[in-house]
Structure formats: structure tokens, C-alpha cells
PyMOL commands that place a pseudoatom at each C-alpha (Angstrom):
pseudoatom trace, name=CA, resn=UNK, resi=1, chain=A, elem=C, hetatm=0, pos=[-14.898, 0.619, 10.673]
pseudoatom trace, name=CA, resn=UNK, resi=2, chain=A, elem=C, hetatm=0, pos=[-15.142, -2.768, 9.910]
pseudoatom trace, name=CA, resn=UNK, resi=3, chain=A, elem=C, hetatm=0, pos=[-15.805, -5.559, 12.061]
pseudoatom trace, name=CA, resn=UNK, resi=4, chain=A, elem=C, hetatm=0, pos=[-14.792, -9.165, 11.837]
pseudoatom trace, name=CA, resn=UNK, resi=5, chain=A, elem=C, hetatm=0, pos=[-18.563, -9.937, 11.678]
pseudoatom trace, name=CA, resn=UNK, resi=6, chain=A, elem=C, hetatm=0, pos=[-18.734, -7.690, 8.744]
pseudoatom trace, name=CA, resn=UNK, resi=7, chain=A, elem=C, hetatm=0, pos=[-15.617, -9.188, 6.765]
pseudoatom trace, name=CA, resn=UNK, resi=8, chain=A, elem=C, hetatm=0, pos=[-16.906, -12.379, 7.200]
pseudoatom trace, name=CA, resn=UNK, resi=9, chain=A, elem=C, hetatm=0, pos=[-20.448, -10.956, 5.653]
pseudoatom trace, name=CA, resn=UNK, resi=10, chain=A, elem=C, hetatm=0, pos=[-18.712, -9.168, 3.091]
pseudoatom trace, name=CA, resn=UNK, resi=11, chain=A, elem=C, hetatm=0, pos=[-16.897, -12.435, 2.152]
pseudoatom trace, name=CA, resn=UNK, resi=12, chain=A, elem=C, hetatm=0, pos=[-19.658, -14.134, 2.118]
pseudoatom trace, name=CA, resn=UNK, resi=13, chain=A, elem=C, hetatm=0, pos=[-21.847, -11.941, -0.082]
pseudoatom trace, name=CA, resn=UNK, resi=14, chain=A, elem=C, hetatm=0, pos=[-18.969, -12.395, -2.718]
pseudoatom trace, name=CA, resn=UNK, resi=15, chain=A, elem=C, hetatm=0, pos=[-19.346, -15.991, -3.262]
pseudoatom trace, name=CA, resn=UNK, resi=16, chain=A, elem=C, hetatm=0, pos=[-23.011, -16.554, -2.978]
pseudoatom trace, name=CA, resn=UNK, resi=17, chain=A, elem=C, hetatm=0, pos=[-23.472, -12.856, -5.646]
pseudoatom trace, name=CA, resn=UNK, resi=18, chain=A, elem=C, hetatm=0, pos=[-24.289, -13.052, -9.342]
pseudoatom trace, name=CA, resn=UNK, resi=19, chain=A, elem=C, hetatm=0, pos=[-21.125, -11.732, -10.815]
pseudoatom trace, name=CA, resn=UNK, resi=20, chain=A, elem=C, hetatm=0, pos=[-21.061, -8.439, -13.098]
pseudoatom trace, name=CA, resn=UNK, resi=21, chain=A, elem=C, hetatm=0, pos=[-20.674, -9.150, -16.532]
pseudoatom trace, name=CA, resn=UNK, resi=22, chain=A, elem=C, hetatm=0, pos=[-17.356, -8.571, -17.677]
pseudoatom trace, name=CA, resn=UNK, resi=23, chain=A, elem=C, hetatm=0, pos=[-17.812, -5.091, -19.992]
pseudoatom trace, name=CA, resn=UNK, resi=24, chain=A, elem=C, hetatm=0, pos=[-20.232, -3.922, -16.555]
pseudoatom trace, name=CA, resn=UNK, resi=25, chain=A, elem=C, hetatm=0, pos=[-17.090, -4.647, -14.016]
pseudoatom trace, name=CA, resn=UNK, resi=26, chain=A, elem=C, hetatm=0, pos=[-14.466, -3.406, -16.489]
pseudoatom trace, name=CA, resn=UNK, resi=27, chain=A, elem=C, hetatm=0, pos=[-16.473, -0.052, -16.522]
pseudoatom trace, name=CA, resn=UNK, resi=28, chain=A, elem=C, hetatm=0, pos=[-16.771, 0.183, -12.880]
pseudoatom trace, name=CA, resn=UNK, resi=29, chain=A, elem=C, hetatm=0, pos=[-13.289, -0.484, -12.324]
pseudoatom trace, name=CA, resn=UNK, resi=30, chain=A, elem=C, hetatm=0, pos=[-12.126, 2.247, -14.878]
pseudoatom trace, name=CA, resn=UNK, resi=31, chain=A, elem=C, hetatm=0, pos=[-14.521, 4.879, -13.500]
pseudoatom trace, name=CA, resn=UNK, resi=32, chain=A, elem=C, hetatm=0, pos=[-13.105, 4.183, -9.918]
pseudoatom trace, name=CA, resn=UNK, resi=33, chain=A, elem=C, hetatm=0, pos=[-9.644, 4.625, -11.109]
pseudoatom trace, name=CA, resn=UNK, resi=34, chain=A, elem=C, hetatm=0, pos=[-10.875, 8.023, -12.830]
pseudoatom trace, name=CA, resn=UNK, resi=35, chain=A, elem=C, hetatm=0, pos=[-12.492, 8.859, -8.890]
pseudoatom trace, name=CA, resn=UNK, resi=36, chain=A, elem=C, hetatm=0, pos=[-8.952, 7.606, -7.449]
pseudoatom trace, name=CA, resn=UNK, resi=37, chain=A, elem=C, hetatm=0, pos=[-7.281, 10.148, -9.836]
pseudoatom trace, name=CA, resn=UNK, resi=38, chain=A, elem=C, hetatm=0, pos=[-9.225, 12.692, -9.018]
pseudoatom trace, name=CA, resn=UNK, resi=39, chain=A, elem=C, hetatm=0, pos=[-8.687, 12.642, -4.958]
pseudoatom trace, name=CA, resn=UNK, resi=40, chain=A, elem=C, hetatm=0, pos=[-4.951, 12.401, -5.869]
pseudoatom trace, name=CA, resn=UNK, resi=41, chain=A, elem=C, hetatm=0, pos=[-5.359, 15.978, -7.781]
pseudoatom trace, name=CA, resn=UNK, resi=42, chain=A, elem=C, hetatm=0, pos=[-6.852, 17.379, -4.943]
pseudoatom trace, name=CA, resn=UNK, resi=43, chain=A, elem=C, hetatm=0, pos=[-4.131, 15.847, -2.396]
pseudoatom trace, name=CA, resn=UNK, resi=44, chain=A, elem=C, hetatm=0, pos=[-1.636, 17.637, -4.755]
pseudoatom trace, name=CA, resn=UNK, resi=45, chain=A, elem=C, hetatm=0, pos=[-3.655, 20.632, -5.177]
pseudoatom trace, name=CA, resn=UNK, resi=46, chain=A, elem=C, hetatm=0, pos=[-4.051, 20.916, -1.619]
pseudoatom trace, name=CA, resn=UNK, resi=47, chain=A, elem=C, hetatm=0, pos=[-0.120, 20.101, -1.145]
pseudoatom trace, name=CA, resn=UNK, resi=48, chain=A, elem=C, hetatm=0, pos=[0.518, 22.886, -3.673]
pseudoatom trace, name=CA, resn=UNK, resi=49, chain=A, elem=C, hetatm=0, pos=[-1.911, 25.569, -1.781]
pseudoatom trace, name=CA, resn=UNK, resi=50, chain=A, elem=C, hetatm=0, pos=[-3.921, 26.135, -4.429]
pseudoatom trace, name=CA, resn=UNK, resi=51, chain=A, elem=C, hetatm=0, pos=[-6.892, 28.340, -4.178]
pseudoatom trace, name=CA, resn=UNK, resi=52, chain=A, elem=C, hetatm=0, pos=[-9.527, 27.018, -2.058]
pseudoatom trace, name=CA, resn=UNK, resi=53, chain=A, elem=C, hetatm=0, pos=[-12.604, 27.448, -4.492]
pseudoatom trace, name=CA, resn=UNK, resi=54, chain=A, elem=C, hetatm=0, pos=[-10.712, 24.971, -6.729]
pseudoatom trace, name=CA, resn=UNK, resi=55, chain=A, elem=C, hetatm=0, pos=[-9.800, 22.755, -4.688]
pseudoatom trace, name=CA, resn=UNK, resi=56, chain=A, elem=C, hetatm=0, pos=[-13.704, 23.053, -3.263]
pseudoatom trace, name=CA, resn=UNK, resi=57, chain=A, elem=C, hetatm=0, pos=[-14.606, 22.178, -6.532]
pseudoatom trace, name=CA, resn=UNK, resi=58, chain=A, elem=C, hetatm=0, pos=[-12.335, 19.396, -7.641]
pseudoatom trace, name=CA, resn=UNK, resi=59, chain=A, elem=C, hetatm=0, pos=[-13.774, 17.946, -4.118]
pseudoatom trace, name=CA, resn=UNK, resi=60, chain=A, elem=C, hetatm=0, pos=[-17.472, 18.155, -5.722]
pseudoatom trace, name=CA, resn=UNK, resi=61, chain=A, elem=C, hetatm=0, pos=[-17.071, 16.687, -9.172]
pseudoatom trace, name=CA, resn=UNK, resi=62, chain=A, elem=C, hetatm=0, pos=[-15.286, 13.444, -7.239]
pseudoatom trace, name=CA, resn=UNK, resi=63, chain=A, elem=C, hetatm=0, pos=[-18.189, 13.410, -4.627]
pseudoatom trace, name=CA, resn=UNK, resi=64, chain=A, elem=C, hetatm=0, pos=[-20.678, 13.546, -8.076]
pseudoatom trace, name=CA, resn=UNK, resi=65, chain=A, elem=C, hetatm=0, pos=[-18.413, 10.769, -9.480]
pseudoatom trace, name=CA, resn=UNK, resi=66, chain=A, elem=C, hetatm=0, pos=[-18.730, 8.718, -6.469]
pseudoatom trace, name=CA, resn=UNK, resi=67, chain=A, elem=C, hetatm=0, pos=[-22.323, 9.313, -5.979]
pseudoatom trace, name=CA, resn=UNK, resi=68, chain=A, elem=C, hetatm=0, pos=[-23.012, 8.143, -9.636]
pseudoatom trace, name=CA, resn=UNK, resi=69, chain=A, elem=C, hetatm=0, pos=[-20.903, 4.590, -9.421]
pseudoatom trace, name=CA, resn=UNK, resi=70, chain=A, elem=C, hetatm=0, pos=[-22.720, 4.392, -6.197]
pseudoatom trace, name=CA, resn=UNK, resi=71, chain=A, elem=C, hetatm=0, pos=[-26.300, 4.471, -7.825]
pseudoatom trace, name=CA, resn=UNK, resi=72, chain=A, elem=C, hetatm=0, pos=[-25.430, 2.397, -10.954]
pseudoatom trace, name=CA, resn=UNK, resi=73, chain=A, elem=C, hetatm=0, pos=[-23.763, -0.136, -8.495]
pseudoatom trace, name=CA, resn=UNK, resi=74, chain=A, elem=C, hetatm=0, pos=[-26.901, -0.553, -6.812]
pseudoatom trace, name=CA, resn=UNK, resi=75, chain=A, elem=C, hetatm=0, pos=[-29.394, -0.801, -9.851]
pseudoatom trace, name=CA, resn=UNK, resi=76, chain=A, elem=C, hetatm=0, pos=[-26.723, -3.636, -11.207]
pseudoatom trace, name=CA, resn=UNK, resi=77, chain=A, elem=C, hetatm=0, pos=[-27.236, -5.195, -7.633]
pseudoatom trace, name=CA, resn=UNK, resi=78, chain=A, elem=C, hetatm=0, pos=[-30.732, -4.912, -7.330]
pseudoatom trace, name=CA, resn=UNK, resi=79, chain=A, elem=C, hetatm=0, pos=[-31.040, -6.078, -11.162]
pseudoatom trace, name=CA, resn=UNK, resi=80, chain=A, elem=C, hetatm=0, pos=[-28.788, -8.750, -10.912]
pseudoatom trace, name=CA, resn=UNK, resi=81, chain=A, elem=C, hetatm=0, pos=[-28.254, -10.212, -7.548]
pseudoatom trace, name=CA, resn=UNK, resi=82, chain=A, elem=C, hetatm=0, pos=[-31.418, -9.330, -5.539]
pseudoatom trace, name=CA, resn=UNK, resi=83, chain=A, elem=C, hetatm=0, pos=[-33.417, -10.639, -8.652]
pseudoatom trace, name=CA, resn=UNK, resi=84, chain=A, elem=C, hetatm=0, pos=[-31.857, -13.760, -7.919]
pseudoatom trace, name=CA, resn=UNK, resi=85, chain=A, elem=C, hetatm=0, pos=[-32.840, -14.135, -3.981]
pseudoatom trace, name=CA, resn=UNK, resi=86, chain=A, elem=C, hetatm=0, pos=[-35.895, -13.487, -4.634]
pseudoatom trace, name=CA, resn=UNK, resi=87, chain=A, elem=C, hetatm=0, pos=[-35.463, -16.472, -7.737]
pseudoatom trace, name=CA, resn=UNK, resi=88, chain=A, elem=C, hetatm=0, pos=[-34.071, -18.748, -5.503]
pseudoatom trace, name=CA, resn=UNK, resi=89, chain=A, elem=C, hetatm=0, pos=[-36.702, -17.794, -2.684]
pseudoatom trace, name=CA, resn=UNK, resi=90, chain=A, elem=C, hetatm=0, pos=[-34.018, -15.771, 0.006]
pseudoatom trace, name=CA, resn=UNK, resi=91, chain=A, elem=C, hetatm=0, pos=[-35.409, -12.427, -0.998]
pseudoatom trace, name=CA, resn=UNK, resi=92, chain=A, elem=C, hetatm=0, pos=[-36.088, -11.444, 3.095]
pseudoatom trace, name=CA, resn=UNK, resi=93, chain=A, elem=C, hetatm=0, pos=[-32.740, -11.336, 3.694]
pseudoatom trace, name=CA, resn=UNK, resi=94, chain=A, elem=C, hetatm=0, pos=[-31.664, -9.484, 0.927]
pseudoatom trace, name=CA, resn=UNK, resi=95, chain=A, elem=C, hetatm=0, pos=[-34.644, -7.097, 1.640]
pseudoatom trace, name=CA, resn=UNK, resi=96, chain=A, elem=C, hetatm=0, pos=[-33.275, -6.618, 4.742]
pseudoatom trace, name=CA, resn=UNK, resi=97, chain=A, elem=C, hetatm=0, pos=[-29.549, -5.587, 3.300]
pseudoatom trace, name=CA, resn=UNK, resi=98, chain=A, elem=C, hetatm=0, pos=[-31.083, -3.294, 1.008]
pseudoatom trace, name=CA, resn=UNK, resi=99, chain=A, elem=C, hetatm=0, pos=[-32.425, -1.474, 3.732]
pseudoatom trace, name=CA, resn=UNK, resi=100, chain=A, elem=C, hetatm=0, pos=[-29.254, -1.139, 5.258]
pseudoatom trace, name=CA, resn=UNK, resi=101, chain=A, elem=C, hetatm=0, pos=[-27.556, 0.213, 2.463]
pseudoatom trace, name=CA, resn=UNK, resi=102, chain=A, elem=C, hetatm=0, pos=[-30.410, 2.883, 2.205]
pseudoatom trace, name=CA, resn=UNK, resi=103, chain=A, elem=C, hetatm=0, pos=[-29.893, 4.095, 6.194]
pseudoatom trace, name=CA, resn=UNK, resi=104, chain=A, elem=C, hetatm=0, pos=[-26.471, 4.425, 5.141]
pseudoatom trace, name=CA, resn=UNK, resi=105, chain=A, elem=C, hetatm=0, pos=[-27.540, 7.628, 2.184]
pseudoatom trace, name=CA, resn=UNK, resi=106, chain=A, elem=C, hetatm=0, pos=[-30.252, 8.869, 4.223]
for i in range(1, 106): cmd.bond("trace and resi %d" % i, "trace and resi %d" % (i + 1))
show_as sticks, trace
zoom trace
């Protein structure tokens, strides 16, 4: 759940971040449009009462897909973005977000 202290950060984060290069964001929007297709095969799967095990399965490859933009997300933002607060000497605070992000897939 978000929290108006965590819009505002999110907000924030977007202006002060080292944009993805174009070809980079154009591939991370198509692969979560592949992910969004995917959950809306299982919701008609699942509205069709399809066998379980497929459905089951169907659930996994989306969780892979997710788990794979998540990880390439994060090496462009460490790459890109946290190499530039430590460049432009704000590197504790982003040290400190990183770690958040990392309580959140432990």
C-alpha cells in the first residue's frame, strides 16, 4: 500500500533518475505487456475452469517473467542511476534505497 510519503518519494526519484535509453525502456515496456498478457490468460483460464496444473503453470512462467524484468531493472538502476549518486557524491542515500529494495526479495 502506498503512502503519500511514498508517492511523493516515488515522484521524486523520477525527476532526479538517469533515464533508460530509449531501445532499454522500449524493451521493458514490451516485456511487461507480454507479463500483462500472460495474467490475463490465466484470469480466463481460471474463468474457463481449466485444469489446475495449467493454470499452476501459466502462474509460474509469469512469476519467472516478472522475476527476470525485476533483476534486469535493477542492474539498469544500479548501472545507470546509482552510478550517478555516487558521481555526483549522494551515493548514502541511494545505498540506503538499495537496501530497501533487497528486504523487499529476501
Amino acid at each position: 500500500m502506498k503512502t503519500k510519503t511514498s508517492t511523493k518519494k516515488s515522484t521524486q526519484r523520477k525527476n532526479n533518475s538517469a533515464e533508460s535509453t530509449p531501445p532499454e525502456k522500449e524493451a521493458y515496456v514490451r516485456r511487461a505487456r507480454r507479463i500483462e498478457g500472460q495474467v490475463q490468460a490465466i484470469s480466463r483460464m481460471i474463468e474457463e475452469e481449466r485444469y489446475c496444473v495449467d493454470i499452476l503453470m501459466q502462474v509460474r512462467a509469469a512469476r519467472s517473467a516478472l522475476k527476470s524484468l525485476s533483476i534486469e531493472l535493477l542492474e539498469s538502476h544500479t548501472n545507470q542511476c546509482v552510478r550517478e549518486a555516487f558521481e555526483s557524491n549522494n551515493g548514502e542515500k541511494t545505498i540506503q534505497e538499495l537496501l530497501e529494495v533487497f528486504k523487499t526479495y529476501s
